[in-house]
Residue, then its C-alpha position, 0 to 999 in steps of 0.5 A: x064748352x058750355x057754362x052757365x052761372x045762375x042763368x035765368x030766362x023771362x019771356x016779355x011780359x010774362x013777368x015769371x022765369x022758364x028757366x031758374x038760376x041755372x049753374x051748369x057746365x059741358x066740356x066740349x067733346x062730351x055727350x050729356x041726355x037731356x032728362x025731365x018731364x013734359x014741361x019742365x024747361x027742356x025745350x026752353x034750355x034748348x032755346x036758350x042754348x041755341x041762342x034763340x031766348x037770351x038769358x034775363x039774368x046770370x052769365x053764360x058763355x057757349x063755346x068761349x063767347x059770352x052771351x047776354x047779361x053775363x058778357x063784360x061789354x056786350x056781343x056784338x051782332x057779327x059775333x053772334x051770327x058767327x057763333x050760331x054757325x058753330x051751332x046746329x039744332x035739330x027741333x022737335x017740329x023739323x022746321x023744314x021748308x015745305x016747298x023745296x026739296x030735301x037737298x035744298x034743306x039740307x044744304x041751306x046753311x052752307x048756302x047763308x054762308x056763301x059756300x060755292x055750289x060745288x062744295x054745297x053738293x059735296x057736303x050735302x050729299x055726303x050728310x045724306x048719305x051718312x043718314x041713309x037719305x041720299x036717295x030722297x034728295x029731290x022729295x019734298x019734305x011733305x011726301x015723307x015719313x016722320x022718321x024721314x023728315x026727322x033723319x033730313x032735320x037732323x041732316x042740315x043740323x049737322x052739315x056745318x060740322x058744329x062744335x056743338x049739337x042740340x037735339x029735341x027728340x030727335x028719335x020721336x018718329x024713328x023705328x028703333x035699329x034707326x034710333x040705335x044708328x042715329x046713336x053710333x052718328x052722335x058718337x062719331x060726333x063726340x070723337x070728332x070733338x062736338x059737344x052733343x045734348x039730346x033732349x028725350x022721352x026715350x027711357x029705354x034708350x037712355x038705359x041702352x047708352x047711358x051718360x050724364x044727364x041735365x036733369x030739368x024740373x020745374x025750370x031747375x037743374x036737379x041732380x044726376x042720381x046715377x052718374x056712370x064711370x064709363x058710358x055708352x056715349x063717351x067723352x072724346x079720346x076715352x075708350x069704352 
């Protein structure tokens, strides 16, 4: 689950807030689009939420650990770490390593968390075949197509099975029946109990599945003006 209590963000020495006396709460097992335009603090309640900015002000807890200013006795650093391994991300710029090879990508999280060889294998080659990329385990990221490197990004996003995905376009640079299937992936995440937030663009496939969105302005949270009675990404254990 994912709540926030009047969370604001301030870079140093910026002296001006991104993100504004956000209120906000994600039960786990739910889908929610991430909605706003260019600029508006997308990208930054994604970083917040990765746990890459902290919050300068307000309470926050992600998936029952509090975060910041908000936790009575502060985090530790273990606690953290550990939470971050619950955590996958899939970032607008893919952050792949150029010079090692898409399996080594993919299997790097497993590999910080020192999983023997032989279980890394496994569960890296079963995300790549889940994405339709198991034929591209020995290329380079730089030998790849847009919609390649995105689908390898999003692979080692979720090879640690996280109990929370966050995804910044990450259709930008797929063609659409790729969008549409990366779509079925996020749903079969949502059963399985993640909480799953996709930042996008995309209008047409917002409209395609529709669910709740976080709708950002100006480094505030607005209201969602259509919230539907069933969705096309739907909470865990609902039926559509």
């Amino acid at each position: 689950m994912i709540r926030l209590l009047n969370v604001s963000t301030m870079p140093p020495g910026t002296g001006q807030p991104i993100l504004k006396n956000l209120t906000l709460t994600v039960p786990q097992g739910e889908f929610r689009w991430l909605l706003g335009p260019s600029g508006a603090g997308k990208s930054s309640l994604l970083r917040l939420l990765t746990l890459e900015t902290p919050p300068s002000a307000g309470q926050m807890e992600i998936l029952g650990i509090s975060i910041g200013r908000g936790a009575s006795k502060g985090t530790s650093r273990a606690a953290l770490r550990n939470l971050r391994r619950r955590i996958g991300f899939v970032p607008q710029d893919y952050r792949l390593i150029g010079d090692w090879t898409v399996f080594d990508n993919v299997a790097l999280p497993l590999r910080l968390r020192g999983a023997s060889e032989r279980d890394t294998r496994r569960e890296a080659f079963a995300v790549l075949e889940w994405l339709d990329v198991a034929h591209l385990a020995d290329k380079r990221p730089g030998s790849l197509s847009g919609g390649e490197q995105q689908r390898a990004a999003i692979a080692r996003a979720l090879i640690g099975r996280p109990e929370l995905l966050l995804a910044d376009e990450p259709t930008n640079a797929l063609e659409d029946a790729q969008a549409r299937r990366l779509l079925g992936t996020f749903q079969e995440l949502v059963d399985m109990g993640t909480t799953v937030i996709v930042a996008t663009h995309n209008e047409a496939l917002v409209r395609e599945a529709p669910a709740r969105s976080i709708i950002v302005r100006d480094g505030t949270l607005t209201a969602d003006p259509q919230i539907q009675d069933s969705f096309a990404i739907r909470p865990s254990g609902e039926q559509s």
